[in-house]
C-alpha positions as CSV (number, residue, x, y, z in Angstrom):
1,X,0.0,0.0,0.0
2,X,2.7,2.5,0.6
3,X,4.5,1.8,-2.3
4,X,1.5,2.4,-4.6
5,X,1.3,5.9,-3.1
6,X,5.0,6.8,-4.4
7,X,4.0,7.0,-8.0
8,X,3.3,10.4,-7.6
9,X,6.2,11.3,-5.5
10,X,9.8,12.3,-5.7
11,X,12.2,9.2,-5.9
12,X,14.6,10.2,-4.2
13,X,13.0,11.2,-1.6
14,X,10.9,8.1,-0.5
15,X,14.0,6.5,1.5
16,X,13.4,9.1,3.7
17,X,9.8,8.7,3.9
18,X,10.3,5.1,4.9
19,X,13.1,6.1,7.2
20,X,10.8,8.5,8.9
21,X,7.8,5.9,8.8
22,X,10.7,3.3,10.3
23,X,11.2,5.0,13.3
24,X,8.8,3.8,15.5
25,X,5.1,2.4,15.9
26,X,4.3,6.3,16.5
27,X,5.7,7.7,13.1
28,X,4.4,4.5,11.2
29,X,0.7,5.4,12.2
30,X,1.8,8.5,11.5
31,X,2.2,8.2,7.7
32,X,0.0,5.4,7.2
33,X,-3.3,6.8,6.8
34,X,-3.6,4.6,3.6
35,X,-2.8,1.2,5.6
36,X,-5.8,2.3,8.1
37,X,-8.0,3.6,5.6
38,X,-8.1,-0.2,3.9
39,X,-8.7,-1.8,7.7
40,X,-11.3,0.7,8.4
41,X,-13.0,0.0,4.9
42,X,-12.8,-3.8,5.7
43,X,-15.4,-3.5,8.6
44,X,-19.3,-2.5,8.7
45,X,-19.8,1.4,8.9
46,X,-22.9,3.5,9.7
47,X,-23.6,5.2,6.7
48,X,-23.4,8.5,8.8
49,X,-21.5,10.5,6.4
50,X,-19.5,13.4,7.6
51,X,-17.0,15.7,5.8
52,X,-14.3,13.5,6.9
53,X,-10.9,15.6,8.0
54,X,-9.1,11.7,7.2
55,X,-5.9,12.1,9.5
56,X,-7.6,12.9,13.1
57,X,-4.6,11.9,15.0
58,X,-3.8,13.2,18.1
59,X,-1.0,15.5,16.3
60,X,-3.3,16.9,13.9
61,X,-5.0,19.4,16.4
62,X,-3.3,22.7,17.4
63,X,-3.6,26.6,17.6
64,X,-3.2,28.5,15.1
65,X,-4.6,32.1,14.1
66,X,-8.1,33.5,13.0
67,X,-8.2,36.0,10.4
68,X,-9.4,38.3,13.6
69,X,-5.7,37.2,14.9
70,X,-7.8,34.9,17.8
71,X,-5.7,31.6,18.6
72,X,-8.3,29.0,17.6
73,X,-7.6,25.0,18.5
74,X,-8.8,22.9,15.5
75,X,-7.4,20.3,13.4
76,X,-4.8,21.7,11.2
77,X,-4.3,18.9,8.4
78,X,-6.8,18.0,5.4
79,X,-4.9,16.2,2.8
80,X,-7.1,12.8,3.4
81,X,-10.6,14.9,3.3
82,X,-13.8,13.1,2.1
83,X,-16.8,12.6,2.7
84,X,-17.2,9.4,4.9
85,X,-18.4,7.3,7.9
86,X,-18.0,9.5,10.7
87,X,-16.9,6.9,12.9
88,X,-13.6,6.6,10.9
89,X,-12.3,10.0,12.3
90,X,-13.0,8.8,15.9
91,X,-11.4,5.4,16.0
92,X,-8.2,7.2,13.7
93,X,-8.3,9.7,16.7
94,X,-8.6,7.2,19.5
95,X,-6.1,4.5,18.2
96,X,-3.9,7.6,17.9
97,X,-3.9,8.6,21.8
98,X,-2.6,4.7,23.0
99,X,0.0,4.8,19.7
100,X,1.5,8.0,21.2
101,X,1.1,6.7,24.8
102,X,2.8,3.7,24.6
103,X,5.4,5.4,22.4
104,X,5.9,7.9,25.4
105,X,6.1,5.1,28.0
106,X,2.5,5.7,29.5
107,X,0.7,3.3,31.5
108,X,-1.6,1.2,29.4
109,X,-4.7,2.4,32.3
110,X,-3.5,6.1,31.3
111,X,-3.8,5.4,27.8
112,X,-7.3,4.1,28.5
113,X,-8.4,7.0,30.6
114,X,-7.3,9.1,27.8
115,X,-9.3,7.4,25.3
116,X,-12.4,7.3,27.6
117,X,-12.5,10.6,28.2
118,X,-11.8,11.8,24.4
119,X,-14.6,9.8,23.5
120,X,-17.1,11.3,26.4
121,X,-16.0,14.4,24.9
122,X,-16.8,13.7,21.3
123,X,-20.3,12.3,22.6
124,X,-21.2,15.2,24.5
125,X,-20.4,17.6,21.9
126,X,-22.3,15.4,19.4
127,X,-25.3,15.6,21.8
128,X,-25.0,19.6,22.7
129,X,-24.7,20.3,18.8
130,X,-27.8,17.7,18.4
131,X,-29.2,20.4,20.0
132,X,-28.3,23.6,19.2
133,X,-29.5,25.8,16.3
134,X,-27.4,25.7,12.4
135,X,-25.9,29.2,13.0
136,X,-24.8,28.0,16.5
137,X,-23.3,25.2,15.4
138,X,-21.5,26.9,12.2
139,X,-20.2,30.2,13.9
140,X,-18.9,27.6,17.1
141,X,-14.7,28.9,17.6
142,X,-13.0,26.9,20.3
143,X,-10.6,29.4,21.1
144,X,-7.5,29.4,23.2
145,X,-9.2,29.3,26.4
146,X,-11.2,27.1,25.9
147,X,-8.9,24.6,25.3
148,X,-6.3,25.6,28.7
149,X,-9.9,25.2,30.7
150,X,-9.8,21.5,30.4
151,X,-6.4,21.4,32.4
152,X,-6.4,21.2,35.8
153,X,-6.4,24.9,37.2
154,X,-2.9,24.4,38.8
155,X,-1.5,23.8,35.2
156,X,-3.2,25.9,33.5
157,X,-0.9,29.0,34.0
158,X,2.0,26.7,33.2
159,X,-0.4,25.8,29.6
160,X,-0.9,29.9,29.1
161,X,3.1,30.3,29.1
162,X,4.0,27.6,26.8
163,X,1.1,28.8,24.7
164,X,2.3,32.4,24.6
165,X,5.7,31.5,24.0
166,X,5.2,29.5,21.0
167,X,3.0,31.4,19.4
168,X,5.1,34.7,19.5
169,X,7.6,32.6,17.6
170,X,5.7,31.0,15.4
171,X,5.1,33.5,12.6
172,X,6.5,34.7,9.6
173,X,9.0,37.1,11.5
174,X,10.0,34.1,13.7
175,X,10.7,31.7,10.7
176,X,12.9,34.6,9.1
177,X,15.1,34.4,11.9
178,X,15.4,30.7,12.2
179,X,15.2,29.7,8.1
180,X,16.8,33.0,6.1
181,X,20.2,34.6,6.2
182,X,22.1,37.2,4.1
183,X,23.7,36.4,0.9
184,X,25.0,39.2,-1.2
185,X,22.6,42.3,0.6
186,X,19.8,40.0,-0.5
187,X,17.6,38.2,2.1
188,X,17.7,34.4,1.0
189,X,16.0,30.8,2.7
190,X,18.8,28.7,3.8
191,X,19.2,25.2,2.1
192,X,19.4,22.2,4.0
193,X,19.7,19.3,1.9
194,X,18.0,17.0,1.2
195,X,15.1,19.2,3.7
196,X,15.1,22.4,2.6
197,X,17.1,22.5,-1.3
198,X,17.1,25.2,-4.3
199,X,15.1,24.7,-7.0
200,X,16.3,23.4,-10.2
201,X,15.0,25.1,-13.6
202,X,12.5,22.7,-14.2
203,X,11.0,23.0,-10.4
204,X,11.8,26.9,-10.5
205,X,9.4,27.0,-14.0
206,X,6.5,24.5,-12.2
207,X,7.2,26.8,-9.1
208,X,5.8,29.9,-11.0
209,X,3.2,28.3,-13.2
210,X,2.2,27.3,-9.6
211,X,2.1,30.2,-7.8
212,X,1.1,32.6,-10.9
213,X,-2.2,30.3,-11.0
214,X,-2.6,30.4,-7.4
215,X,-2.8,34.1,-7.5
216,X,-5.6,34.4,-10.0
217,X,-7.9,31.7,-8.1
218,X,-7.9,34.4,-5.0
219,X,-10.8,36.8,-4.6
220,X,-10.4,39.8,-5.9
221,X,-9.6,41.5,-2.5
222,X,-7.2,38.9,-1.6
223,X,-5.4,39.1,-4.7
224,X,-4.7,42.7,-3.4
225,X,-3.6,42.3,-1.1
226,X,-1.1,39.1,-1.8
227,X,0.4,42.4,-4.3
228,X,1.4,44.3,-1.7
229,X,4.3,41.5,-1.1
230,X,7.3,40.5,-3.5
231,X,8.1,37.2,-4.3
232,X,12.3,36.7,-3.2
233,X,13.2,33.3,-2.8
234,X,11.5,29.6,-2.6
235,X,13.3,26.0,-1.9
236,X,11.8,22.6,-1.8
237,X,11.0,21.6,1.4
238,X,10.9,18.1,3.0
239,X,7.8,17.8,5.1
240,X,5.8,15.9,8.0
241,X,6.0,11.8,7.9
242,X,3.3,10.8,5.3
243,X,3.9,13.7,3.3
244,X,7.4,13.6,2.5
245,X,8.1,12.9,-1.3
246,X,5.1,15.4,-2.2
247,X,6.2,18.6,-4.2
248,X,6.6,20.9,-1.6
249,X,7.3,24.7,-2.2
250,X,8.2,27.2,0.7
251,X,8.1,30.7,-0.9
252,X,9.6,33.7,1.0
253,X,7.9,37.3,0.0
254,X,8.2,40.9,1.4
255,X,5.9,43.3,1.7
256,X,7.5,47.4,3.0
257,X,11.2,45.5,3.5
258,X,12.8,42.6,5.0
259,X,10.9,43.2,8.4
260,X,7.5,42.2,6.8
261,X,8.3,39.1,5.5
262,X,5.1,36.7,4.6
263,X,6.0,32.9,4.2
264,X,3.8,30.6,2.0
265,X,4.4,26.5,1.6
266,X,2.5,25.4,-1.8
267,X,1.8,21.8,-1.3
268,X,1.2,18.7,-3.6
269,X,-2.0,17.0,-3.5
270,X,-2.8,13.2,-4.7
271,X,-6.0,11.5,-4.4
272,X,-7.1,11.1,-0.6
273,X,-6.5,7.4,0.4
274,X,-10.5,7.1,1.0
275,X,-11.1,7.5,-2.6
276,X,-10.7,3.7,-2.8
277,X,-13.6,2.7,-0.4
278,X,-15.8,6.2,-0.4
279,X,-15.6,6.9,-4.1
280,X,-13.8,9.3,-6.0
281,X,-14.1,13.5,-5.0
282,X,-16.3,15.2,-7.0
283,X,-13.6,17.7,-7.3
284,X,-11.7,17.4,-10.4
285,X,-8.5,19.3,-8.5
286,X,-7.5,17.5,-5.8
287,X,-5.8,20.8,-3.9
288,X,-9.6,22.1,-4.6
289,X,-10.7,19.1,-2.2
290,X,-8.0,20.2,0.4
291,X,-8.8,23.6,0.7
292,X,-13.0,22.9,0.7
293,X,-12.6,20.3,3.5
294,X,-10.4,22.6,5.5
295,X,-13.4,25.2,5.1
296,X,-15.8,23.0,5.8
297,X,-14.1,21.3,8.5
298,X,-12.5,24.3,10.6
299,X,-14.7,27.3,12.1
300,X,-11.8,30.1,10.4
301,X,-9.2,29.8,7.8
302,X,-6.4,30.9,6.3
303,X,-6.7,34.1,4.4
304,X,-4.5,32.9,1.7
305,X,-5.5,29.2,1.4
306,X,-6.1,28.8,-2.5
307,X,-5.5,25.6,-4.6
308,X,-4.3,25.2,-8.4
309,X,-3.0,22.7,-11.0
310,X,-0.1,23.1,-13.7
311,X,0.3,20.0,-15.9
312,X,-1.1,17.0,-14.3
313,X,0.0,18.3,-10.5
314,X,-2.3,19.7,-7.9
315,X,-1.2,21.7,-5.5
316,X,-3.1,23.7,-2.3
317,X,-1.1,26.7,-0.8
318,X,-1.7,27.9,2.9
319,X,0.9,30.5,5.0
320,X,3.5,28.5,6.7
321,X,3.2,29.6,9.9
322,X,0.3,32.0,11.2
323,X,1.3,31.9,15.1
324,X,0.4,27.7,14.7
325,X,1.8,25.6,18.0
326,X,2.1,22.3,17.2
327,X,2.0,19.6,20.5
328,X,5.0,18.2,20.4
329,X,4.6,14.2,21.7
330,X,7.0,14.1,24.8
331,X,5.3,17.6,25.9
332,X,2.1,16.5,25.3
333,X,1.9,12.8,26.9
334,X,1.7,14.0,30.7
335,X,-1.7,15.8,29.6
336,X,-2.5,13.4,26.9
337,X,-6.6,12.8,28.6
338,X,-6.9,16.9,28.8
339,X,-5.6,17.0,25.3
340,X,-7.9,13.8,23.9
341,X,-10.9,15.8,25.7
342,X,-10.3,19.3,23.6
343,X,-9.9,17.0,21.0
344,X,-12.4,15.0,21.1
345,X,-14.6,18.4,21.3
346,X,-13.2,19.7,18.4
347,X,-14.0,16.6,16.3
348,X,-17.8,16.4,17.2
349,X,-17.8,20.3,16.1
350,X,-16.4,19.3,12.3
351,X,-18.5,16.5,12.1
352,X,-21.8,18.4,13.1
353,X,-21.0,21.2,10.7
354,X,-21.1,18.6,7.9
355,X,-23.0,15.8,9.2
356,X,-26.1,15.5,10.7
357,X,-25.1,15.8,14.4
358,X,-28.7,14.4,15.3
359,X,-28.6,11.5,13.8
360,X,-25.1,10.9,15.0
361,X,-26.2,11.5,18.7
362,X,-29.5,8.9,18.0
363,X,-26.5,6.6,16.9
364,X,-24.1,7.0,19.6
365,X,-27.0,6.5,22.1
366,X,-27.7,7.4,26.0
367,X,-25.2,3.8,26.9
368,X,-21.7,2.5,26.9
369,X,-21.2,0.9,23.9
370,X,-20.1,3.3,21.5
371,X,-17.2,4.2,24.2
372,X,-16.9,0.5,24.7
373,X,-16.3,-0.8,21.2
374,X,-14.2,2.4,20.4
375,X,-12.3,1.8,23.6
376,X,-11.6,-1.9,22.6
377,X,-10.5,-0.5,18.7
378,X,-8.2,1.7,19.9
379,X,-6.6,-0.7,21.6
380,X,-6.4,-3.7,19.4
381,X,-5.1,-0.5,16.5
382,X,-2.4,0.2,18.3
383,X,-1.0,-3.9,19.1
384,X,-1.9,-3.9,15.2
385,X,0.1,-0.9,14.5
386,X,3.0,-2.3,16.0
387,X,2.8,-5.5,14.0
388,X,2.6,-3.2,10.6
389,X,5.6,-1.4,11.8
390,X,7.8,-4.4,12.4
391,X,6.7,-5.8,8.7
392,X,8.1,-2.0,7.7
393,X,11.3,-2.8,10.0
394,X,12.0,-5.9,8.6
395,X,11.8,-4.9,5.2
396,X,14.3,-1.9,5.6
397,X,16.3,-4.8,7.6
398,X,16.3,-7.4,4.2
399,X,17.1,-4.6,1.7
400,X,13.5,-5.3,0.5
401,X,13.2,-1.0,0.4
402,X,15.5,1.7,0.9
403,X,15.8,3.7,3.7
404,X,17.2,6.9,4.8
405,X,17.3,9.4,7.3
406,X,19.1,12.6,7.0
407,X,21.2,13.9,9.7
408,X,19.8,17.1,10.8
409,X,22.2,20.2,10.8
């Protein structure tokens, strides 16, 4: 299944991907969204179609900025969106909190109090949006706070400054300082190779068509103001676990001078791996699926989310960073239930602006054993996960594939 996926990416980068995926049962779940998406399709579903965000792991929900410059917690990656069973989110979600807890050394009882109470989340939300009125439901922004109120009030202070901190540095300012340096008077990206590399003539003429595209598929008023900033350098970026051998672009532009720097990452996008067992997207552009789940999916977005195609090769383009704070897996297993619970919040809110929450709720029921079955998934997911990621191990071991990770600088 993985290999099928690298016929539309980079060759020589798909040691790394395996590398990556190699690692451990964690990264293996990580980029194998296609390997689930098969077991999923193998078992009875509900027929309870939601706009599916496809990779609900635990990793996939952060902050990041509202266009009214709020820090919003939602889920943050759409590359898999389609519309689907909604309980195929949920059990992607849960098997994801005991794959990260067991790859943090958790106890397996805390890995199950996480799940339980991610799941009581999801199926109270379900039930309060069951209830509440289409606008409510729609306009619903689970904002910063909301998200530190889950913690227990002596942490939450300790949440608020780790919050702060990373979202100061997590802009386009803060990735000048870290990515760019000086060559010649001229503000450049650094290269990094084989993670960050300069483009080639071939990728530097698919880079414009790309971006030139991109630009006319903006409203008109976004278009403006996207001029006010000057294209001055762009590198191929390695990116994520299941995403590395995509086509990804990170463009550097300036608006007044070097102190108003805007960053923008155009990314490759290939069929979702639901397309199989769900039917194909009635989109004909498969960066046009991306960017209509994302909007479908998350209460705010982006300002310059846009999607294109040159040649055969879609491609969605989103700002790089936009004050986004990523949980980071060794930070984040000590609070892994608090974090499951604003998850599982979150979740219930994308799948009743796109579902029909009622029904859902009438599903789930007023019992145990929605909780229970999804308890009992989750954990026989992960003891399967680990199995798939040994088969992985072993073939890097034989010289069946090639693997490679690069050392970082």
């Amino acid at each position: 299944m993985l290999a099928r996926q690298n016929a539309i990416r980079l060759a020589d980068l798909v040691p790394i991907r395996y590398g990556r995926m190699a690692a451990s049962p964690w990264n293996f779940y990580r980029g194998a969204a296609a390997v689930m998406a098969s077991d999923l399709a193998s078992r009875p579903n509900t027929g309870l179609t939601v706009q599916l965000c496809g990779d609900a792991h635990v990793l996939n929900f952060g902050l990041w900025a509202t266009p009214e410059r709020q820090l919003s917690f939602d889920l943050r990656d759409f590359d898999e969106t389609l519309p689907g069973p909604f309980e195929w989110d949920v059990s992607r979600l849960v098997a994801s909190v005991v794959v990260l807890a067991r790859e943090c050394g958790l106890k397996e009882s805390l890995a199950a109090q996480a799940v339980a109470k991610c799941l009581r989340s999801y199926r109270r939300g379900i039930a309060g949006y069951a209830r509440s009125k289409q606008l409510d439901v729609w306009y619903d922004l689970i904002t910063v706070d909301r998200l530190v109120a889950v913690f227990k009030p002596e942490e939450q202070e300790q949440v608020w400054a780790h919050v702060n901190k990373k979202a100061r540095r997590r802009t386009s300012a803060g990735a000048v300082r870290k990515l760019t340096e000086m060559v010649d008077g001229r503000i450049r990206i650094t290269e990094d190779p084989p993670l960050r590399v300069g483009l080639s003539g071939a990728e530097l003429e698919l880079e414009d068509g790309v971006f030139t595209a991109y630009r006319h598929s903006l409203p008109e008023y976004r278009r403006h103001l996207l001029d006010r900033f000057s294209l001055v350098d762009v590198v191929r970026q390695v990116v994520g676990v299941g995403s590395v051998g995509m086509r990804v672009f990170l463009v550097l532009l300036v608006g007044r001078d070097a102190s108003d720097p805007l960053f923008l990452q155009i990314k490759q996008a290939g069929p979702s791996v639901y397309e199989a067992y769900c039917g194909e997207s009635h989109h004909a552009n498969h960066g046009e699926r991306v960017v209509v789940g994302k909007r479908l999916i998350q209460s705010a977005t982006d300002i310059f989310v846009g999607f294109t195609s040159v040649g055969a090769d879609d491609f969605y383009v989103r700002q790089f960073r936009d004050m986004k704070v990523i949980p980071r897996a060794d930070l984040l297993a000590p609070r892994l239930a608090e974090f499951a619970t604003a998850s599982g919040q979150v979740l219930a809110r994308a799948h009743a602006r796109t579902g029909d929450p009622i029904a859902i709720d009438a599903y789930i029921g007023n019992g145990r054993r929605f909780d229970d079955a999804l308890s009992e998934f989750a954990a026989a997911y992960a003891d399967q996960t680990t199995r798939d990621h040994r088969q992985l191990q072993d073939a890097v071991t034989s010289g069946a594939i090639e693997s490679a990770e690069p050392e970082r600088r």
